[in-house]
N, C-alpha and C positions, 0 to 999 in steps of 0.2 A: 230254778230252785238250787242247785249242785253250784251255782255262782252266787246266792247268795250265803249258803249254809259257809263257804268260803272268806266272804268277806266279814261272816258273823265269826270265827275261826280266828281269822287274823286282827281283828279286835276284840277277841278277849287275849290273845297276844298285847297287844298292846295296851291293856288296860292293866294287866299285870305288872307289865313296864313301869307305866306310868305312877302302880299303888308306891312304887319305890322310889320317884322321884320327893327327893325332900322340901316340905313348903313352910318356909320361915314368914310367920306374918309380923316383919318388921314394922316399927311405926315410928315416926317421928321422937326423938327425946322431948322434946317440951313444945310449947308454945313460941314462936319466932315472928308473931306479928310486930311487937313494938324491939326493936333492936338501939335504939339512942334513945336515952333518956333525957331530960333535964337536969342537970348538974352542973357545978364549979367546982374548981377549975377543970375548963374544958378548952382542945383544940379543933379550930377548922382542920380539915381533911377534904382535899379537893382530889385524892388520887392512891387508889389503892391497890399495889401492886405484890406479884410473887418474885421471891427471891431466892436463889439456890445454897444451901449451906454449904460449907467448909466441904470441898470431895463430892458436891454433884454440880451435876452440868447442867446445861440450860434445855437441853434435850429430857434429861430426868424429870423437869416438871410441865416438860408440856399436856401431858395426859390430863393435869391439876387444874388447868386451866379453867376450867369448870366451875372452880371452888369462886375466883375471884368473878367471873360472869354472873353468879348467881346471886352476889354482893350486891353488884352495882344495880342490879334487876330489881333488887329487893321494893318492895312498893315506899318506903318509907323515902328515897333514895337520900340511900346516904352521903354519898359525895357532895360536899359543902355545907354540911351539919357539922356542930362543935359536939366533938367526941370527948368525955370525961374517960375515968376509970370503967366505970361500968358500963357506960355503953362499949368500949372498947371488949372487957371480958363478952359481954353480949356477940359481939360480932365474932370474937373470935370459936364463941360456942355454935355461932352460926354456922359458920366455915365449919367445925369439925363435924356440923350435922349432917354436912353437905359429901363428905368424904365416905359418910356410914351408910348413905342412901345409894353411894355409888358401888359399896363394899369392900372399899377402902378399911378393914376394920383393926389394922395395926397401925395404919400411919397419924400420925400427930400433928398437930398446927400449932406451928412456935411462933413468938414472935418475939425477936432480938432485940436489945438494948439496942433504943436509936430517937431521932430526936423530932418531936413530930411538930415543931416552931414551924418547919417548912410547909406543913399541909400535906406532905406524904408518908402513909401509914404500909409500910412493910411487914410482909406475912413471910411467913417459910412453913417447909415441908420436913417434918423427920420422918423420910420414906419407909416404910413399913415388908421389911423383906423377909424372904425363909432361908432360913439355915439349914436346915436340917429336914432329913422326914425320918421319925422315929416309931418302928416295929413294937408296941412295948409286951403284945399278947398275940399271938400265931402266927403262922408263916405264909409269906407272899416272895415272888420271884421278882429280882429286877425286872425286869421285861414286862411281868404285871403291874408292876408299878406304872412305868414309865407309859404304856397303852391307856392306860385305867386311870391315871391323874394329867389335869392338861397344864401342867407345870412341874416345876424344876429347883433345884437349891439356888437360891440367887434370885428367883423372880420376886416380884411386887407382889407380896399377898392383897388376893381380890377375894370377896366371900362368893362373888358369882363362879370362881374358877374351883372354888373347894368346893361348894355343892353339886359345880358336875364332875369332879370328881369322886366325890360322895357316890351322886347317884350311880355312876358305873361300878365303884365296890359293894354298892349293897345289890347286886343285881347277885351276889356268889358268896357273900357275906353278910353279918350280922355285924357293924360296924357304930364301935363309938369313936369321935375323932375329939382331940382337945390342942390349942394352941398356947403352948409357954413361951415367955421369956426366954431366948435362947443366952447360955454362960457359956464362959472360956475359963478355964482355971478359976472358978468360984467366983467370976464377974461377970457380970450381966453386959452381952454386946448390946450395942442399942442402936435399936432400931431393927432388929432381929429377932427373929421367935423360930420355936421349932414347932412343926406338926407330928401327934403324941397319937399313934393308930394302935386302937386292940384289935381286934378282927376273927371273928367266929365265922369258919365257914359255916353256910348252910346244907339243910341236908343234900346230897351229890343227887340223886334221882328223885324224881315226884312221878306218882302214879297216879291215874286220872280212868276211873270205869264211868262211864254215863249210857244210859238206856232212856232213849224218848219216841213221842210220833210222830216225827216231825218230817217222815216219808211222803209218799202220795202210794194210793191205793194199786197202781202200776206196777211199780219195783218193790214195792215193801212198806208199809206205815212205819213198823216200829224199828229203828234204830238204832246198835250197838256203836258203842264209841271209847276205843281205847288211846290214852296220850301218855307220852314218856316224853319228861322234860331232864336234862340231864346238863347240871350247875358244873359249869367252868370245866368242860373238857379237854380242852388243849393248856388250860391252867393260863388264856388270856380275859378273864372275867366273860368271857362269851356262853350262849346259850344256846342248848342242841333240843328240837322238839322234831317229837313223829306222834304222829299220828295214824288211826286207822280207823275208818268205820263200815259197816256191813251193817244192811238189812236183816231182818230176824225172823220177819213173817213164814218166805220160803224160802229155807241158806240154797237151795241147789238151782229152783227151776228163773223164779224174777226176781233180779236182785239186784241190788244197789250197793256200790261200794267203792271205797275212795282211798287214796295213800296219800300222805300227806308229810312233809319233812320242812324245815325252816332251822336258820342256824343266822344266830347276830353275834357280830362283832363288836365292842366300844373301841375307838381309838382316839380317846382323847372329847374333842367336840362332835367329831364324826361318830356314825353308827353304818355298818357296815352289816347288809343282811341279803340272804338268797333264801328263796324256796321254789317248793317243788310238789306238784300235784296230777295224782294219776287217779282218773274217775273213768269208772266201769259202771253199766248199767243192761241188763236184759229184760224184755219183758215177754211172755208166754202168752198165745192167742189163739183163737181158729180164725182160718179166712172165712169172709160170710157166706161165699157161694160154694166153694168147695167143701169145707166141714174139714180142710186139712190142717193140721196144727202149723201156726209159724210163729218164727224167731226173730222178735226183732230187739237188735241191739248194737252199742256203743261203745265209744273211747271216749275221752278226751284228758288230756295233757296240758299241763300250763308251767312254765318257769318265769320267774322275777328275779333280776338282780337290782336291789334299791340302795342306796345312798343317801344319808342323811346327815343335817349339820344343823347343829344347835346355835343360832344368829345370836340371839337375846334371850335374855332371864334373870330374874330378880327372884325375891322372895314369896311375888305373887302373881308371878307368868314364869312363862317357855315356849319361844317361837322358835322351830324350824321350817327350813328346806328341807327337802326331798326330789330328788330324780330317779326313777325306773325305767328299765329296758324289761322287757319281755317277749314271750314267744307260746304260744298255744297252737294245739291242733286238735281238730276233733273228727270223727269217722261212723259214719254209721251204716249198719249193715239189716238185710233182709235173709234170713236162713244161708248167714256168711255169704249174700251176696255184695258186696259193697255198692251203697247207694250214692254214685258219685258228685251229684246236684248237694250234696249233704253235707261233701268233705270240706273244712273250712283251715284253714291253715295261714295264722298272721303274726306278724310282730311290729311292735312299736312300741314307744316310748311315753311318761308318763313325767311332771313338773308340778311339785305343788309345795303347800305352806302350812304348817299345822300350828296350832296357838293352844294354850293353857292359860286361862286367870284366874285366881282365886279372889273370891269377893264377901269377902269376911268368910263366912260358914260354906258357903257356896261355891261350884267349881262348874266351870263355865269351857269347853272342849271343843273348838273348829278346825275347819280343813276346806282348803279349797284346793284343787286335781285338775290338771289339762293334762289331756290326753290324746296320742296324736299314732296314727298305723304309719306301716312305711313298711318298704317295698321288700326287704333284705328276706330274706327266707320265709317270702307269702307268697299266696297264689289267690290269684282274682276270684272274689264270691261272684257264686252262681246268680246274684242278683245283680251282678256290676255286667252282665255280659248277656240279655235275652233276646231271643230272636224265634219269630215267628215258624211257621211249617216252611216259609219259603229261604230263610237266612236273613229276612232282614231285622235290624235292629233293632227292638222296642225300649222305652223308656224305663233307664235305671230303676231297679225297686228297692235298691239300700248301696250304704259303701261299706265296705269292711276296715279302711284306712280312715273314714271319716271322724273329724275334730272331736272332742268327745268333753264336755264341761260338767265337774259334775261338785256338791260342798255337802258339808256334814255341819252337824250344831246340835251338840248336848250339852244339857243344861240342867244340872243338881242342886237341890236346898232343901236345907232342912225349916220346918216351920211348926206352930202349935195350935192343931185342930182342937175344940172345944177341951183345951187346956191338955191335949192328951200331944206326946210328941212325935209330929209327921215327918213324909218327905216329901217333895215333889220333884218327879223326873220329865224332862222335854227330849227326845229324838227328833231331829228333823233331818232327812236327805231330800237333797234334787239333784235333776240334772237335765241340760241343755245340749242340744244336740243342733249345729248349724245344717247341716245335710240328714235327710236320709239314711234311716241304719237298718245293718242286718240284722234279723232276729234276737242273736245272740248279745247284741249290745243294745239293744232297747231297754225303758224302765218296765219293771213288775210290780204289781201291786195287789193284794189279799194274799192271809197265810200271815202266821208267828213273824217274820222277819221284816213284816212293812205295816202292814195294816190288820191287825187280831181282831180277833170275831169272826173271819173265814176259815175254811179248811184247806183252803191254797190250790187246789185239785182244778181249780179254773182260777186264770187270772186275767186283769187288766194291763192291758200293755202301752207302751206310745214310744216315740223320735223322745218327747220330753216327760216330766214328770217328777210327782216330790210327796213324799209322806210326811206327816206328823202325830208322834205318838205322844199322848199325855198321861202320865200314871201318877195316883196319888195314892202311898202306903201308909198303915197304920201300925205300931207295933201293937203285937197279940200278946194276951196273959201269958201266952207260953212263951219260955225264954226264946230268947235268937229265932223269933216268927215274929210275920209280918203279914196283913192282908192288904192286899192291892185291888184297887180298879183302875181301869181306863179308858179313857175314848179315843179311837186313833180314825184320820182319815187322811187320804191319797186322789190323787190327780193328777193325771194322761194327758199330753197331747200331741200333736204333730202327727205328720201325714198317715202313719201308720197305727193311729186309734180312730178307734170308732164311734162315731155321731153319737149323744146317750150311752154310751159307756166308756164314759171317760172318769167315773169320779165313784168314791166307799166310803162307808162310815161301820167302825166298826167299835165294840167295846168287851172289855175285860175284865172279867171276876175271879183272883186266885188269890194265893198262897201261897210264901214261902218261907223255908226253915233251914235254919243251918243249926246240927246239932253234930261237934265232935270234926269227925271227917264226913259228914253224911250232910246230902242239899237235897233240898225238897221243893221242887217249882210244879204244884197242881192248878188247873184255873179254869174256866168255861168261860163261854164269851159270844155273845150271835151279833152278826150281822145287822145290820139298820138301816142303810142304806145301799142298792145294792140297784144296777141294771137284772132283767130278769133272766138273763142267761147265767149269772152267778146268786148261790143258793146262799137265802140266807136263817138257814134253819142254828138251831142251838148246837155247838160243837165242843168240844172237851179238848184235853191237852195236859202233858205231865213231860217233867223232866226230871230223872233222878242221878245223882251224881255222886262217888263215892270218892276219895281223893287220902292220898299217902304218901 
């Protein structure tokens, strides 16, 4: 539960991220099927090349190279067609269509007096560069700058390199950007522009109360959740959050409680982040024979140091990398006696790939994650090491270091139910597991964060496994409300799930409202398919949320 309420935690981290990355749904300038017309006077063109103007090199337009490949690709193919005027303006709108698509949005395609009797048609480049970056409204440090944008006076303006740009200032700002004509003494240089920033910071601290039940009847049902997000701390566009949550039910005797910290960095393409989580839990009992009261309770620790880099993006994706190292420990005790079968203590490292594409209205969000233990400051699970009453060895019952595959896939769109205007949302996770695994790294399944319509208080487990949740909202007469339903189902498997309970069906009826600073997630939801060890009676659920 405490590992998934985590990785729910750290994705709305990143989904806040994400609200700020800015999505340009460019589209083609016109029509480019027919590029050569029928015309007189017209020249054969057997060969159409780039050429460097007056002060660039031959290295300056290698990059462009692009522009002339997507010519000669073109279906109509043009090389050995007689080129009039207009076809020729044609090609050349082609070419510059081809520089806009790339985000080329300052550079030009000339073409110099020259004589095309020979059958070859010469292109140039008026490369497209920044002069300047110009402050016109609030203040920012060099250092923020030069972290926070992934270029420099003199580079090649790209529209891929200003948007992430962009998106690392509006992560601490309220940012409008504009590109001029850059002048020198009341003359336009050419082929030069400057970039024109106003820049409102945003508010410095955000405050975040939430109250839900999303406990188990053990440590506490209901909830407290306090977060401080705190914009641009060190004054490098970075971002400092903590967190806190505690149980509510009993503050003193069973309880649940968690400390939570994370801090990102931008530099440039890279995203540089760490956190850090400490979870406490106790629960209050009598033994059954003796009638004496016990205590039993827990730690566990987790740190991540992640690294990330933004490969590709356009106005309608964002693919990164990502690599992590990490390190957990966790401890559990009986009336402070420590249970040492229990103590689990690993580190290893984690590779993966995340993508963003927008598709017209729709936003489309994957991830795929290898994960891998290793030996550096771990100690062997009590499952890697059993041996009978006489010492000898019996067969492994998990790894603690074992491979670990696991991918995500959300899927958003808006659409028009009996003329009234909907959404529909898809979650899916799985994961693969090539070996046997310890407890702690198996899939779970029933409860709000996999499968709703259960109360999570029992779940299904396995080596493999993968949920799917489908909801579809309606907006309500009241403003900024929405009803939802859903049907969500999961499945188990590998050596460590059980025959007939391997598989839920579960579905969801709520509510939600955002009004002002104030969220409102109410819903009920029962179970439908279900092995008979997990209940599938009618359960409830709320989450409220106040933010500043």
């Amino acid at each position: 539960m405490q590992d998934q309420r985590l990785k729910e935690l750290n994705q709305q981290l990143q989904d806040q991220l994400a609200q700020q990355t800015p999505y340009q749904n460019i589209k083609p300038l016109q029509d480019f099927k027919h590029l050569v017309v029928e015309e007189s006077p017209c020249v054969t063109v057997k060969e159409i090349s780039l050429i460097p103007l007056i002060g660039q090199s031959e290295s300056d337009l290698q990059q462009f190279n692009f522009v002339i490949k997507a010519i000669k690709k073109h279906p109509q193919n043009i090389l050995s067609k007689c080129i009039g005027t207009q076809s020729l303006h044609n090609i050349v709108n082609y070419a510059q269509n081809e520089l806009l698509k790339k985000g080329f949005v300052t550079s030009q395609i000339v073409v110099s007096p020259q004589d095309l009797n020979q059958g070859n048609l010469n292109l140039s480049i008026q490369i497209g560069r920044l002069n300047k970056i110009v402050i016109q409204e609030g203040k920012i440090s060099s250092l923020q700058l030069k972290t926070g944008l992934p270029f420099k006076a003199g580079d090649i303006v790209n529209l891929k390199r200003l948007d992430q740009g962009l998106e690392n200032l509006k992560r601490v700002y309220a940012v409008d950007m504009q590109i001029t004509p850059a002048t020198a003494q009341d003359k336009e240089l050419t082929g030069y522009s400057d970039l024109i920033l106003k820049l409102q910071p945003l508010q410095k601290v955000n405050f975040n109360l939430n109250v839900d039940d999303s406990g188990n009847q053990d440590t506490g049902t209901y909830m407290g959740n306090i977060s401080l997000g705190v914009n641009n701390p060190f004054h490098l566009n970075d971002i400092l959050s903590l967190n806190v949550s505690h149980s509510l039910d009993d503050f003193h005797e069973s309880l649940n409680r968690s400390y939570f910290i994370s801090y990102q960095l931008p530099v440039g393409y890279y995203d540089l982040g760490f956190s850090y989580n400490d979870y406490q839990y106790r629960q209050g009992t009598v033994a059954p024979e003796s009638g004496y009261p016990v205590i039993y309770h827990g730690n566990s620790q987790q740190a991540n140091l992640n690294l990330s880099r933004v490969i590709s993006r356009s106005g309608q994706h964002k693919t990164s990398v990502y690599g992590k190292l990490y390190h957990k420990e966790s401890q559990s005790f009986l009336n402070d006696i420590e249970i040492n079968v229990l103590h689990r203590k690993t580190s290893g490292w984690n590779l993966g790939v995340q993508h963003r594409q927008y598709l017209g209205n729709a936003v489309l969000d994957g991830s795929i994650d290898y994960r891998r233990g290793m030996g550096v400051e771990a100690r062997t699970a009590p499952e890697e090491n059993i041996t009978d009453v006489y010492g000898n060895h019996l067969p492994i019952e998990g790894y603690s270091r074992a491979p670990l595959w696991s991918a995500d896939l959300r899927f958003t769109t808006p659409f028009l139910l009996l003329d009234k205007p909907a959404q529909y949302r898809l979650n899916w996770r799985g994961q693969y597991a090539p070996k046997i695994l310890v407890p702690n790294d198996r899939f779970y399944i029933g409860g709000r964060y996999s499968v709703r319509g259960f109360d999570g208080e029992l779940m299904l487990s396995g080596d493999n496994g993968q949920y799917l949740q489908q909801e579809i909202s309606l907006n309500a007469p009241i403003p900024n409300t929405q009803f939802y339903m859903a049907v969500d189902q999961g499945w188990v498997n590998g050596r460590n799930s059980i025959p007939g309970q391997r598989y839920l069906l579960g579905s969801v009826l709520g509510l939600r409202t955002y009004q002002n600073s104030f969220y409102l997630d109410a819903f009920t939801g029962r179970g439908l398919i279900a092995p008979d060890s997990i209940k599938k009676d009618w359960i409830t659920g709320f989450s409220i949320n106040l933010s500043y």
